[in-house]
C-alpha positions as CSV (number, residue, x, y, z in Angstrom):
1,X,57.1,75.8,103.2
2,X,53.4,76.4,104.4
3,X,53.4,74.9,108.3
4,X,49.6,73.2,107.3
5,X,49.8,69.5,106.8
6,X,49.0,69.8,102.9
7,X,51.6,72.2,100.7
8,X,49.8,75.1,99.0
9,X,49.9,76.1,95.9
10,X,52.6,78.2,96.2
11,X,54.5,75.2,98.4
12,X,54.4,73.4,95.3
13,X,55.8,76.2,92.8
14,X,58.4,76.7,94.6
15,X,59.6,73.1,95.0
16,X,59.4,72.4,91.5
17,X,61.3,75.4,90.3
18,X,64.0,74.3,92.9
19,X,64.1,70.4,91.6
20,X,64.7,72.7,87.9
21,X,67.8,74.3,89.9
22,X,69.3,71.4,91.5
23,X,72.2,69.9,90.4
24,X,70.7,65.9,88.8
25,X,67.9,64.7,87.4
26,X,64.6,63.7,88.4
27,X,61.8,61.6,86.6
28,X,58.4,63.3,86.3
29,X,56.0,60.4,85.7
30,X,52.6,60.9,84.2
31,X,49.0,59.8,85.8
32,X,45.7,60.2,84.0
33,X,43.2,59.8,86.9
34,X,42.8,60.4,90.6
35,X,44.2,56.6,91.2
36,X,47.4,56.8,89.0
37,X,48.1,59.9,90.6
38,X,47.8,59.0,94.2
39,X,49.7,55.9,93.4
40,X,52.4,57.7,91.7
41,X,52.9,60.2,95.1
42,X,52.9,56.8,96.9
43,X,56.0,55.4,95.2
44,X,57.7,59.0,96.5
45,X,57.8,60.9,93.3
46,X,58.7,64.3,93.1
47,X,56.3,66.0,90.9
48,X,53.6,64.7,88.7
49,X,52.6,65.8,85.0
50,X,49.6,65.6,83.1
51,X,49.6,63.6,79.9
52,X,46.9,64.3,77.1
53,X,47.0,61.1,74.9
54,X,46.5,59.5,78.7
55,X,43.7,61.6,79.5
56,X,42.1,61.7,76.3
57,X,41.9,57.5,76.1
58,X,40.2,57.7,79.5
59,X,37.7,59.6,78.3
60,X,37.4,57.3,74.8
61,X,38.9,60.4,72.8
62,X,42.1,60.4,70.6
63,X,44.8,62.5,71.9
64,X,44.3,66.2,70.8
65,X,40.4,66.0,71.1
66,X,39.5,67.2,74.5
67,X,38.2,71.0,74.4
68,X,40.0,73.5,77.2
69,X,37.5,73.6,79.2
70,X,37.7,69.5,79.5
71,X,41.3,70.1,79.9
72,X,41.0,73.0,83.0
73,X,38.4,70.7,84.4
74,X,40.9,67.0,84.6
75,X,43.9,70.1,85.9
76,X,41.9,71.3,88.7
77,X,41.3,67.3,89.4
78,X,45.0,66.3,89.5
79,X,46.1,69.4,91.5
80,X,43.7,68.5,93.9
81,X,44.2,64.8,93.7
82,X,48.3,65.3,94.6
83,X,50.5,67.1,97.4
84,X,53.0,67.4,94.4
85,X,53.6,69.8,91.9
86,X,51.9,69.5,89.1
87,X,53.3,70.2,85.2
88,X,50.3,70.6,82.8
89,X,50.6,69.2,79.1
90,X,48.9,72.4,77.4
91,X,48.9,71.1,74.3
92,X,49.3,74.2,72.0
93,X,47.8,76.4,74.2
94,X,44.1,76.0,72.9
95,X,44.7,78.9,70.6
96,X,46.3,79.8,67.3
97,X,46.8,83.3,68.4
98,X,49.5,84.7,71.1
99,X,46.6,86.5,72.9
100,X,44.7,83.1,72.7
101,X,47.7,81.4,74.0
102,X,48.1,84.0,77.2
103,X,44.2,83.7,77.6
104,X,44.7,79.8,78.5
105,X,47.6,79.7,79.7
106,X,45.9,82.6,82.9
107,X,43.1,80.0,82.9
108,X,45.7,77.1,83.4
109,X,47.9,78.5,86.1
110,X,44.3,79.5,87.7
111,X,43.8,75.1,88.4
112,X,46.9,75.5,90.3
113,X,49.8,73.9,88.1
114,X,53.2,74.3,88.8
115,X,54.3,73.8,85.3
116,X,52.8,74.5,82.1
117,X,54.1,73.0,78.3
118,X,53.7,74.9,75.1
119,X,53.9,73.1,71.5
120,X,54.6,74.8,68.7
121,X,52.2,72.4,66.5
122,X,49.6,73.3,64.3
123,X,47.4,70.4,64.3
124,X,48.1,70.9,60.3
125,X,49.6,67.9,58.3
126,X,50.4,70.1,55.5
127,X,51.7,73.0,57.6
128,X,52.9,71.0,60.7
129,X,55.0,73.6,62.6
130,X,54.1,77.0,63.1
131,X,56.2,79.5,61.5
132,X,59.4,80.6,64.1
133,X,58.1,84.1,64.7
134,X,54.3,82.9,65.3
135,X,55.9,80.2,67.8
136,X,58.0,82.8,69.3
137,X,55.4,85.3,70.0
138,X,53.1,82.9,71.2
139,X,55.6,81.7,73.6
140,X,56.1,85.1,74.7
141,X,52.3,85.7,75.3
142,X,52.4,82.3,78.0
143,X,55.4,84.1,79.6
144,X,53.5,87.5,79.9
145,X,50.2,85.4,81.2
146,X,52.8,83.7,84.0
147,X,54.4,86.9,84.9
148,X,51.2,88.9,85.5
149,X,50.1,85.6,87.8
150,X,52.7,86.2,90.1
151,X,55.2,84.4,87.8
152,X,56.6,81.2,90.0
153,X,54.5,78.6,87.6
154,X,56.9,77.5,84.9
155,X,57.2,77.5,81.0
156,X,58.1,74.8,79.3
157,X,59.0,75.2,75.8
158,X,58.5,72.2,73.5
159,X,60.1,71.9,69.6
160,X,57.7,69.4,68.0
161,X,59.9,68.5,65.0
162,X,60.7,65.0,65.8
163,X,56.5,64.2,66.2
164,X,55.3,65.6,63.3
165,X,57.9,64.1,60.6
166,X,60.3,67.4,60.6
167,X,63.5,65.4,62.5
168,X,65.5,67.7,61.7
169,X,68.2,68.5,64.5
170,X,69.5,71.7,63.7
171,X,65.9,73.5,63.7
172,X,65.0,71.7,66.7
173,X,68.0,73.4,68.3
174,X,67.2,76.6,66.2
175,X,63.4,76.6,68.0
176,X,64.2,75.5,71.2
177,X,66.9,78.6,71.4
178,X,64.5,80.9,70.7
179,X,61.6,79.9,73.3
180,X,64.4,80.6,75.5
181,X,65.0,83.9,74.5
182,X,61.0,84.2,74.6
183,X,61.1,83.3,78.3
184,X,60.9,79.7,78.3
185,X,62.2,77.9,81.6
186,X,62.5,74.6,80.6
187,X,63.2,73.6,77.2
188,X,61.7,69.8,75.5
189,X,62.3,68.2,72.5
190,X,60.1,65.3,72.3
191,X,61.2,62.1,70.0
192,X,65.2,63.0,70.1
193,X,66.3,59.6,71.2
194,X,70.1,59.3,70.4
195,X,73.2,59.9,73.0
196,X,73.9,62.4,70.3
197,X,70.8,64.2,69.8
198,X,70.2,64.7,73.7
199,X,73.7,66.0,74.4
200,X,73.7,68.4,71.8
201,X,70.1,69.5,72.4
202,X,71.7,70.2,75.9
203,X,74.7,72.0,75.5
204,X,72.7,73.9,72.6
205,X,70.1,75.5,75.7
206,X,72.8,75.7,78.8
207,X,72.3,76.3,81.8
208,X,68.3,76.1,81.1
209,X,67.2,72.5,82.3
210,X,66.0,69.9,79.5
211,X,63.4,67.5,80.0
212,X,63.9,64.3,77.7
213,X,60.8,62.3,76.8
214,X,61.7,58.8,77.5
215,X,57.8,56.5,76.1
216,X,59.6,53.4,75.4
217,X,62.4,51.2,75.5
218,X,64.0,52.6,72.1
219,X,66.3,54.7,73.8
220,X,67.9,52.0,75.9
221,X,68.3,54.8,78.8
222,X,68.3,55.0,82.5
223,X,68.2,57.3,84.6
224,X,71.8,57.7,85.4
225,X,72.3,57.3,81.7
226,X,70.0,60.5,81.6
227,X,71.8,62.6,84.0
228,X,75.2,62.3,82.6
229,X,73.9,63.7,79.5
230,X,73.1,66.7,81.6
231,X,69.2,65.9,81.0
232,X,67.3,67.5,84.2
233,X,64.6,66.0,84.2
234,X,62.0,62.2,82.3
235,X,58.6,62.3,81.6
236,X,57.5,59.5,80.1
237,X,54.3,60.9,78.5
238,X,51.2,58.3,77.6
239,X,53.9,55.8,78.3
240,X,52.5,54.5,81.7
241,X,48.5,54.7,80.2
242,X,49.6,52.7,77.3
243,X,51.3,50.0,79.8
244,X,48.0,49.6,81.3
245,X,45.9,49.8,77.8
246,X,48.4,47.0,76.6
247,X,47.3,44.6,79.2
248,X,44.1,45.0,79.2
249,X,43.7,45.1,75.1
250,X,45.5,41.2,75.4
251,X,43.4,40.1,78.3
252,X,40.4,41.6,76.7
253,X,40.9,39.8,72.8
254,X,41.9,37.0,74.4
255,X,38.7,36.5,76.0
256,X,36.7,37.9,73.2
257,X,38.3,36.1,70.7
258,X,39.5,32.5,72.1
259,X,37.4,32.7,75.6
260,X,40.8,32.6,77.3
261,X,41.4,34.1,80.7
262,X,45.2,33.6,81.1
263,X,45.5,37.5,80.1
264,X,45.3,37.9,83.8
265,X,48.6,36.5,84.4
266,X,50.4,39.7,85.1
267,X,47.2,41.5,86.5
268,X,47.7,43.6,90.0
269,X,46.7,41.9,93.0
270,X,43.4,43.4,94.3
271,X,44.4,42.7,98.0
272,X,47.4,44.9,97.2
273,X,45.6,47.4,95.3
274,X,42.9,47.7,98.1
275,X,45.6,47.9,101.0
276,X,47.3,50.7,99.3
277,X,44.3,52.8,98.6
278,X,42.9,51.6,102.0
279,X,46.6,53.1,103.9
280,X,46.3,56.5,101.3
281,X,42.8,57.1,102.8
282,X,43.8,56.6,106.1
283,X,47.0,59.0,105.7
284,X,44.8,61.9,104.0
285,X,42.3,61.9,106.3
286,X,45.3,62.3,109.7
287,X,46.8,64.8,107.4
């Protein structure tokens, strides 16, 4: 580890390819500002990772609508906002082709990520999934882009069936296999919620480490619950943004709609919310 006060870049690499190696699993939480993240690091979190639909509200887009540059731009923020490592949601690399793929993915690992996520999406209701040798080959492009960087930022390989109406378990498997063979180092399967589905989507890609998407309280899982599946590591994806859109949607209908205030039942207290800041400032600026 770097003997400075804050980790570089390299610091950060490095630890989040060993929390991939260790034996256990870890939860990888997902801010969409400066403040979540800094409060995230607070709580003693591991690593961090970006979420797009999170990002995107903030910015009053849907999900999917920020351009890459807007994308580099809010990466280079939350690397800079966080001693942790930080795992980029990519999207689909900005870029139907493999060489567009490797072109972004340079410019990603340039922000200073530790981890970088590749969909195989399309963006194309009638044509949802690219076609298995496309998806291959543009997984192979990120991992050529990460190995001529040096090649300790990681690639996460993500099987998109279950989001975009194709829940079909066997190709999930089939396409998760592959992206391994392609260089992936971490394998996802977002919307595979059953005991089942999770055990066999881990034995399917042993020993490469799984990360399980956990966004609500469907699956009924913990933690522990997690790790006995063998999953490595959680990210809970907009999860956490749409927690805090929630309340403030009800707070804000019920004043706009009844002139009610009692939305602000559950709200943070400010006192609390200005001490932690107040004690983050104060540790940043010794450190």
């Amino acid at each position: 580890m770097s003997t400075s006060a804050h980790p570089t870049i390299a610091d950060k690499r490095r630890l989040f390819r060993q929390l991939h190696e260790e034996p256990g699993c870890f939860v990888i939480p997902n801010p969409w500002d400066i403040g979540s993240t800094r409060f995230l690091q607070g709580l003693g979190f591991k690593a961090l990772a970006t979420t797009s639909s999170g990002f995107g509200w903030s910015q009053g887009q849907p999900d999917g609508a920020a351009s890459r540059d807007e994308v580099l731009a809010h990466l280079r923020e939350i690397v800079a906002a966080t001693d942790l490592p930080v795992n980029a949601d990519f999207e689909s690399g900005f870029g139907r082709e493999p060489a567009d793929v490797a072109e972004s993915v340079r410019l990603a690992i340039e922000t200073g990520i530790a981890g970088v996520s590749i969909e195989d999406s399309t963006g194309n209701v009638a044509q949802p999934l690219f076609e298995l040798d496309t998806a291959v080959a543009r997984m192979a492009a990120a991992r050529r882009a990460i190995d001529a960087a040096g090649g300790d930022t990681l690639l996460i390989g993500r099987a998109e069936c279950f989001l975009v109406g194709v829940p079909d378990l066997a190709e999930t498997i089939r396409r998760l296999q592959a992206y391994a063979e392609a260089g992936a180092d971490c394998l996802y399967a977002p919307g595979i919620r059953t005991r089942e589905q999770i055990a066999a989507v881990v034995a399917a890609v042993a020993p490469k480490p799984v990360n399980l998407l956990i966004g609500s309280t469907a699956t009924g899982l913990t933690l522990a619950d997690a790790a006995a599946l063998g999953v490595r590591r959680i990210s809970v994806g907009g999860a956490l943004a749409r927690t805090a859109w929630g309340a403030f949607n009800q707070a804000a209908r019920l004043m706009a709609e009844q002139g009610r205030f009692d939305g602000f039942t559950q709200a943070a207290s400010g006192d609390e919310l200005n001490t932690f800041f107040r004690n983050d400032l104060t540790h940043r600026a010794r450190t």
